[in-house]
C-alpha positions as CSV (number, residue, x, y, z in Angstrom):
1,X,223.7,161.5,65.9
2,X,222.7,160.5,69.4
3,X,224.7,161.6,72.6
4,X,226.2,159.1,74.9
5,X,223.7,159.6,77.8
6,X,220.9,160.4,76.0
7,X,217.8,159.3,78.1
8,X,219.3,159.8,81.6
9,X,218.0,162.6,83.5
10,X,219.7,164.4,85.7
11,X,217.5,166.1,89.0
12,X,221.0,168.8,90.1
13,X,220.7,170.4,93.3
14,X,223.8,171.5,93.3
15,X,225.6,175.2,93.1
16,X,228.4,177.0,93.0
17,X,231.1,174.7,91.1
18,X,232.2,171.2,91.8
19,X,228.5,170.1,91.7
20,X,227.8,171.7,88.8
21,X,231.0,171.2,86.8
22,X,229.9,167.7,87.3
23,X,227.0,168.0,85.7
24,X,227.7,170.0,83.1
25,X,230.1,167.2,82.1
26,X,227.0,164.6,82.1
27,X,225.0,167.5,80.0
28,X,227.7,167.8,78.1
29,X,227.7,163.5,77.1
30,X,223.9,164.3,76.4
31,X,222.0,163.5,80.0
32,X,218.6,166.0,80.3
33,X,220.2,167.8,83.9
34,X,217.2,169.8,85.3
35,X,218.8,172.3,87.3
36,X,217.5,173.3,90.4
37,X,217.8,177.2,91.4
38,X,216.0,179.5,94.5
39,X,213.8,181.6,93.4
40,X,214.5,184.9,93.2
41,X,218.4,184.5,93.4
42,X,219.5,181.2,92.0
43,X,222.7,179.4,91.8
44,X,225.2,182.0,93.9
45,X,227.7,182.1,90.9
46,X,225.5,183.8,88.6
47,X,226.0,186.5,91.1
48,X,229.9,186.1,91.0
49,X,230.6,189.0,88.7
50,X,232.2,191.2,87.4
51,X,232.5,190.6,84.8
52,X,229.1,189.8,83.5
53,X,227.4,189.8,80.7
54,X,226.3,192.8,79.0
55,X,223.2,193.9,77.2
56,X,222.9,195.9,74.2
57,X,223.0,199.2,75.7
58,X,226.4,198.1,77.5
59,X,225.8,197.6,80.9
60,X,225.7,194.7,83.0
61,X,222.7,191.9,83.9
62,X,223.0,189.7,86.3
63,X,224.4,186.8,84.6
64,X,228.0,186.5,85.9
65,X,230.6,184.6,83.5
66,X,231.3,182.5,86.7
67,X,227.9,180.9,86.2
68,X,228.0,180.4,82.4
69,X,230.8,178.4,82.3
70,X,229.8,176.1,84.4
71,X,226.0,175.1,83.8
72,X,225.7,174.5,79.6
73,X,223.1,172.0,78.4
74,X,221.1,172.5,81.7
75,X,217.7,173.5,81.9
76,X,216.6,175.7,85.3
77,X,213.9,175.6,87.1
78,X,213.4,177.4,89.8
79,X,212.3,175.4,93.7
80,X,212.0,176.7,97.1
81,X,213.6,173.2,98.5
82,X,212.9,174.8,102.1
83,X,209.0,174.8,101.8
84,X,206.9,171.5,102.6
85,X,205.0,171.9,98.7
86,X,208.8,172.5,97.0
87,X,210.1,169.2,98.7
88,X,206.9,167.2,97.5
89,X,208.1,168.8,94.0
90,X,211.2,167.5,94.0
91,X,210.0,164.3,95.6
92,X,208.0,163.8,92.4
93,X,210.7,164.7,90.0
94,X,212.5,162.0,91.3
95,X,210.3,159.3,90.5
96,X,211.2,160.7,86.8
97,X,215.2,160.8,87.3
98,X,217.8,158.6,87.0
99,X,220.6,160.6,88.9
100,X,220.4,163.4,91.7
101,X,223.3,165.5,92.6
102,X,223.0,167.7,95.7
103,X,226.3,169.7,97.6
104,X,224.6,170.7,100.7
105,X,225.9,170.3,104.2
106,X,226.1,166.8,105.5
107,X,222.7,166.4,107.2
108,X,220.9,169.2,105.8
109,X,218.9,166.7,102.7
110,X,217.3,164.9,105.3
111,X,216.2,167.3,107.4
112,X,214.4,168.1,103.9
113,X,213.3,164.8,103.7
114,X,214.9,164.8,101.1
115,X,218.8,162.4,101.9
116,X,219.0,159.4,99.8
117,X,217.2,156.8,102.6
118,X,213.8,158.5,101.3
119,X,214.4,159.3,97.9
120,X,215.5,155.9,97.6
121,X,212.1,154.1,98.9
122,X,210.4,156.5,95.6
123,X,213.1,155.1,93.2
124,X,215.3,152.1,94.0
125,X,217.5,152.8,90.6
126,X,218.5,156.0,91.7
127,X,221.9,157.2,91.5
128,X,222.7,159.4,94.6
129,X,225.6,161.9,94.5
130,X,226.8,163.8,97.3
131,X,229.6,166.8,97.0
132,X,230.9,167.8,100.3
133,X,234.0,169.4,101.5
134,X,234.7,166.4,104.0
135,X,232.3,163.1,102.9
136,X,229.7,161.9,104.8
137,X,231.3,160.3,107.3
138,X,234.7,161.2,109.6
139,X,235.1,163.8,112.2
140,X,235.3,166.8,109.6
141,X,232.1,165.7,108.0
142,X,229.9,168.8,109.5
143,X,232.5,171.3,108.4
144,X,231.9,173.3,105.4
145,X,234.7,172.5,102.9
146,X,236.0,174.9,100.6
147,X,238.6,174.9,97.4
148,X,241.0,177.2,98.4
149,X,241.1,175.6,102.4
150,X,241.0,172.1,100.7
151,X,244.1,173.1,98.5
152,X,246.0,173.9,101.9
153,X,244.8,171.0,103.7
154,X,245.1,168.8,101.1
155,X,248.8,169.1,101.0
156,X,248.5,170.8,97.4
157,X,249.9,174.3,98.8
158,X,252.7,172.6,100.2
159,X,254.4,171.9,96.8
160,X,253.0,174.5,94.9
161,X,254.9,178.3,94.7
162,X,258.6,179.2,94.5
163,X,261.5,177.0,97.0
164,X,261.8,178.2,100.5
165,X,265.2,179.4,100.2
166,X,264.5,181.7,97.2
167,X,262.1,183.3,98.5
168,X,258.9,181.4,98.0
169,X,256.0,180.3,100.4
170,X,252.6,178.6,99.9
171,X,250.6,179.1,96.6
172,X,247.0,178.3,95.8
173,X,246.4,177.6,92.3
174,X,245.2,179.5,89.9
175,X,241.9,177.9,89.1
176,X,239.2,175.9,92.2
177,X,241.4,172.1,90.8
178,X,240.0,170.9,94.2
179,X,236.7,171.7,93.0
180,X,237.3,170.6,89.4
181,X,238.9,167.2,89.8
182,X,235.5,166.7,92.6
183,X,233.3,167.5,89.9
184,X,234.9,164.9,87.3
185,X,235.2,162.0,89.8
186,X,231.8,162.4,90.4
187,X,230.9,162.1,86.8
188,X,233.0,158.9,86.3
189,X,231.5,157.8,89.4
190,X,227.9,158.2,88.5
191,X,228.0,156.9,85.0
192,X,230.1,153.5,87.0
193,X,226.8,153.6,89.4
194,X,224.3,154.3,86.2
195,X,226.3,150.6,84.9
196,X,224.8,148.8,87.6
197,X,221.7,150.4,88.0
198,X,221.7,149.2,84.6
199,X,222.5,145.8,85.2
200,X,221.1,145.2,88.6
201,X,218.1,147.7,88.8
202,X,219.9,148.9,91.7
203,X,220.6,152.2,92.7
204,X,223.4,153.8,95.1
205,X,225.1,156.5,96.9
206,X,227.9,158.1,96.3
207,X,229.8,159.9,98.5
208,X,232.3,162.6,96.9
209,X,234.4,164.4,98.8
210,X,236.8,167.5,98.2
211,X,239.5,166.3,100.5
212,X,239.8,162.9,99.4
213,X,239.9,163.7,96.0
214,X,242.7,166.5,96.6
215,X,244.7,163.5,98.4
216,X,244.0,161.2,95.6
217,X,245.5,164.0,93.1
218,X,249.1,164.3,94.8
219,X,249.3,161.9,92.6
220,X,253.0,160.9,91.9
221,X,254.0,163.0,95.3
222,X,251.6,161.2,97.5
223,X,253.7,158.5,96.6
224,X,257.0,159.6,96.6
225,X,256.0,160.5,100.4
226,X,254.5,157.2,101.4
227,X,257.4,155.2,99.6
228,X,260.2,157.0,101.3
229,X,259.0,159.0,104.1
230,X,260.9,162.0,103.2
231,X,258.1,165.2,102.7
232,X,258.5,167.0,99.7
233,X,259.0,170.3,99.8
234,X,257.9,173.5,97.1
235,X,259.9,173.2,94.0
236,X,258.5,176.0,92.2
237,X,258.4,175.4,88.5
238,X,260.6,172.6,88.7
239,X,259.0,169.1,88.4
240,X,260.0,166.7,91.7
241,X,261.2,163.8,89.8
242,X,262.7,164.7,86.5
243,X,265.4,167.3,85.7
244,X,265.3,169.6,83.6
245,X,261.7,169.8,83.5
246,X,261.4,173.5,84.4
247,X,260.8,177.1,83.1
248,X,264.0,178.8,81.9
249,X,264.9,182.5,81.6
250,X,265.9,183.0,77.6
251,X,267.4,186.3,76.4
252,X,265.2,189.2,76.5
253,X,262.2,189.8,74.0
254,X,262.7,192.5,71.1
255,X,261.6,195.6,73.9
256,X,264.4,194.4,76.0
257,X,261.9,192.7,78.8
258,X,262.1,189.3,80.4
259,X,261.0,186.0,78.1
260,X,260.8,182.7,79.6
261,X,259.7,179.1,78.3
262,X,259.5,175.8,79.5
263,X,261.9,173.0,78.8
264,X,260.0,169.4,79.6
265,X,262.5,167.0,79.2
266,X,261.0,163.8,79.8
267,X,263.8,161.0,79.2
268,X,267.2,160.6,78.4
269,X,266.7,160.6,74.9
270,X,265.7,163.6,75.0
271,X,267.8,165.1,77.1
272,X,270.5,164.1,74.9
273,X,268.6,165.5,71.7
274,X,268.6,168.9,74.1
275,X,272.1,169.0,74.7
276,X,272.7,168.5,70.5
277,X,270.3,171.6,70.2
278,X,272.0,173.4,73.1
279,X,276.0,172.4,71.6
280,X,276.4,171.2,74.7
281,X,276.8,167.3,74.1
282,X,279.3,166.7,76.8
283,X,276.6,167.8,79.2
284,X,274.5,164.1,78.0
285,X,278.1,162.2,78.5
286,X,278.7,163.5,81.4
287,X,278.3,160.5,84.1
288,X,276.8,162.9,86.6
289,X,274.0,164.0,84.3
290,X,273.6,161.4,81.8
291,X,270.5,159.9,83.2
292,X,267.7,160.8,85.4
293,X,268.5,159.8,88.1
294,X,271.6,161.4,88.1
295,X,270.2,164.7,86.7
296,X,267.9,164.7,89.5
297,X,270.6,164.1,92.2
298,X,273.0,166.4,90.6
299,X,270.6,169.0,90.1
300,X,272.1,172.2,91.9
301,X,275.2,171.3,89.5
302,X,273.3,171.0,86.3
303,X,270.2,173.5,86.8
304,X,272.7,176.4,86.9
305,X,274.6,175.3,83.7
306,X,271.2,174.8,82.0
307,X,270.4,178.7,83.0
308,X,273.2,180.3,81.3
309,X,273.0,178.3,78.3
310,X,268.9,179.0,77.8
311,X,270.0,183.0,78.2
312,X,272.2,182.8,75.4
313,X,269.2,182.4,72.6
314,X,265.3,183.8,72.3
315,X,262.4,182.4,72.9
316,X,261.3,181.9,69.0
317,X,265.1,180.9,68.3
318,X,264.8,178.0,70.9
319,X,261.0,176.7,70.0
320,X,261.7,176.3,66.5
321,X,265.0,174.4,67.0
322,X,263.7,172.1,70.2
323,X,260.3,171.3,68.3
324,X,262.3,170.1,65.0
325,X,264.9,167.7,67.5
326,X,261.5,166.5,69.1
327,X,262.5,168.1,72.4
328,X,259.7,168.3,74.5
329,X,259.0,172.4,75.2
330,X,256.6,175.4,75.5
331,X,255.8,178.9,75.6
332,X,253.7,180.5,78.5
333,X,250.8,182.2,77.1
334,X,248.3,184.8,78.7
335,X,244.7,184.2,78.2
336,X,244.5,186.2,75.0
337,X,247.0,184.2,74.0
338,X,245.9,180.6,74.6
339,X,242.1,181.4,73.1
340,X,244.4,183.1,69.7
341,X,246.6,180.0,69.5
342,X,245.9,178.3,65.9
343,X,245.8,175.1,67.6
344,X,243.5,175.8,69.9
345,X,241.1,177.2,67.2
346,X,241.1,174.4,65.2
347,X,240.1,172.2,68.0
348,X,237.0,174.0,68.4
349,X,237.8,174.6,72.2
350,X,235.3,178.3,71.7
351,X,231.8,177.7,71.2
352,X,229.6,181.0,69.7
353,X,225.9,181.0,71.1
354,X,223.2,183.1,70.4
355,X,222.1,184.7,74.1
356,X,219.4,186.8,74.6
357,X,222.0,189.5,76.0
358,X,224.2,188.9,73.5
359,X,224.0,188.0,70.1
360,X,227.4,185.9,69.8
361,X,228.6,184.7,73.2
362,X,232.0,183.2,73.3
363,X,232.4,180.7,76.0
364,X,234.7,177.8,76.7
365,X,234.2,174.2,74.8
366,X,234.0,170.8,76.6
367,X,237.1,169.0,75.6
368,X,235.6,165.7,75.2
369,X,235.1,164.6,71.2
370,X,233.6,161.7,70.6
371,X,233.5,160.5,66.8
372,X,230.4,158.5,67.5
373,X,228.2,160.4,70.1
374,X,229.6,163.8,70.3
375,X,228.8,166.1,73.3
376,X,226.0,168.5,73.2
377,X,226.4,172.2,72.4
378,X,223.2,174.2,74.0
379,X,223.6,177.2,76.1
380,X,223.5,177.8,79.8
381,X,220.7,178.8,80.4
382,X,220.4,182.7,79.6
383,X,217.4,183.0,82.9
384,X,216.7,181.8,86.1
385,X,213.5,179.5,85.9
386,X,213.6,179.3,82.2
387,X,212.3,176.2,82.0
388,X,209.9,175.6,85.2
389,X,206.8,175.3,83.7
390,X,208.4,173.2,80.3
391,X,209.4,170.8,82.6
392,X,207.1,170.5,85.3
393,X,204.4,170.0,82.6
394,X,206.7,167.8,80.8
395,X,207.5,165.3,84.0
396,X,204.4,166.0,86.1
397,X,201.5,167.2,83.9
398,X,201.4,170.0,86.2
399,X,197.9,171.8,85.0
400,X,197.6,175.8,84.5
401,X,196.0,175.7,87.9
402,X,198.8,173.8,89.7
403,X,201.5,176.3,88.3
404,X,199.5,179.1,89.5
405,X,199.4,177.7,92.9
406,X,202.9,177.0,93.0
407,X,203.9,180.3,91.9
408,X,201.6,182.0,94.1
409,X,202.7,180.3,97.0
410,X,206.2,181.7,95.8
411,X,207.3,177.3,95.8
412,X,208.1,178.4,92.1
């Protein structure tokens, strides 16, 4: 079968994560990304260990995890971007490439020569993605923008952790989402931009920034605020708008220690179906409670109510009864949990490779299946430079001579 985006190639400058989260999702959908690495060191994650990955004799390379999920389907070759011969490279590759992707500082391509006003006269169909923390434009634009300070700035810290008054403050998430979300914008936005280079023959810019995209995921709490003013506050792991849509406490676990679970209720149907499971039915007649809107501005009479009930029954006792009424509800797993989960398995969300370090590397799945043109399955790529001379004599016909030179010169 073919891949989506077979025949696009990819020229990715970009490192660390929401660059190259982005495209790993177009390698993923089947584009050729050619990923461009220093020489010597590379992308900075693949130093992000431990943990890394370990060779036969049990010790540690220098391939961090960090970097292998984040760069399958890529090839790397290595570039030294800052040298006059290693931006005439690139320059050429571009001719060859459909999309570029870069995530330096605002500024810094062109004193390269390298910004999309001059890779743009060598290739008018070119598809121009810039990651910043800030854009390319406003009066943060020169700052250097990263996840954990967008998270704060972005008004996600705000709303995330435990309420003031029991104790809580500010909380980062658990995983770079300001970084993430970034990365997949920016692949929605360059396969939009790849439609009408398609179309029109013409090529663009786009501008991705962490910031804006952080704004754009407030999402329904953006727009609580801008509809009635009033700033929402933390609500720990109760949802803003809907009640009860929250983690309970449920009686202890067989070695007597604290269980919990979460109870999603998402409309007053279910809520109703809840209080049946619960034998609490006067709690879904009650006018106070009986919709959501009144559950959500009665909640510091109901929430309490809720709490004792959940403690009167375990975890397992409660799944199995909510799932059969159709009662929206969850367990909180670990890590080793989530990757054991039978559903999980079956959806293929762990990929085995066979790395030169490691016989059967387990590493995360993409999510996306496609019954027509699925997504690619190759493997990060196990060393820096793999594939420099494949692909330079691939795109460029670069001679035995020529990659001696290059290498010599230390460009490669």
């Amino acid at each position: 079968m073919t891949t989506s985006l077979a025949g696009i190639r990819v020229l990715d400058l970009s490192r660390v994560l929401a660059g190259p989260w982005c495209t790993q999702t177009l390698a993923d959908l089947g584009a050729d990304v050619i990923k461009i690495e220093r020489p010597g060191s590379g992308d900075d994650t693949r130093g992000w260990g431990p943990p890394f990955l370990q060779d036969d004799a049990g010790q540690d390379t220098a391939e961090a995890a960090y970097y292998l999920g984040t760069n399958r389907n890529k090839r790397s070759v290595t570039c030294d971007i800052s040298k006059p011969a290693g931006q005439a490279l690139i320059r050429e590759l571009v001719k060859r490439c459909d999309v570029f992707v870069e995530n330096f500082k605002v500024g810094d391509m062109a004193r390269y020569g390298l910004d999309y006003p001059s890779l743009k006269s060598l290739n008018p169909r070119l598809v121009y993605c810039s990651v910043t923390g800030f854009g390319q434009t406003g009066p943060y634009r020169e700052r250097a923008g990263y996840d954990y300070a967008i998270q704060g700035m972005g008004g996600l810290m705000s709303v995330t952790g435990e309420r003031d008054d029991l104790g809580g403050g500010p909380q980062k998430v658990g995983v770079a989402v300001a970084d993430l979300f970034t990365g997949m914008y920016s692949a929605v936005a360059i396969v939009a931009a790849l439609r009408h280079a398609e179309r029109t023959g013409e090529g663009q810019q786009v501008d991705m920034a962490l910031l804006d995209t952080q704004v754009a995921m407030l999402a329904n709490l953006g727009a609580n605020y801008l509809v009635s003013g009033k700033v929402p506050g933390r609500a720990g792991n109760a949802h803003q708008n809907i009640v009860p849509y929250q983690v309970f406490e449920v009686a202890a676990s067989p070695d007597g220690a604290k269980d919990y679970l979460i109870l999603a209720v998402g409309n007053d149907g279910q809520y109703a179906k809840f209080c049946e499971v619960a034998g609490r039915p006067d709690l879904a007649a009650d006018p106070r409670f009986a919709k959501n809107q009144d559950r959500v501005r009665n909640r510091a009479q109901l929430v309490p109510v809720l709490e004792q009930i959940m403690k009167g029954r375990s975890k397992a006792d409660w799944l199995a009864a909510l799932e059969a009424a159709k009662v929206p509800c969850g367990a909180i797993n670990n890590l080793a949990e989530v990757f054991d989960d039978p559903q999980v398995k079956q959806r293929g969300m762990v990929t085995t490779w066979q790395h030169p370090l490691q016989p059967d590397l387990h590493l995360v799945s993409s999510p996306m299946k496609l019954s027509a043109t699925p997504v690619r399955t190759d493997l990060p790529p196990p060393l820096l430079g793999q594939h420099t001379e494949e692909v330079l004599r691939e795109l460029l016909d670069c001679s035995d001579e020529m990659l001696f030179d290059l290498r010599s010169s230390k460009v490669i």
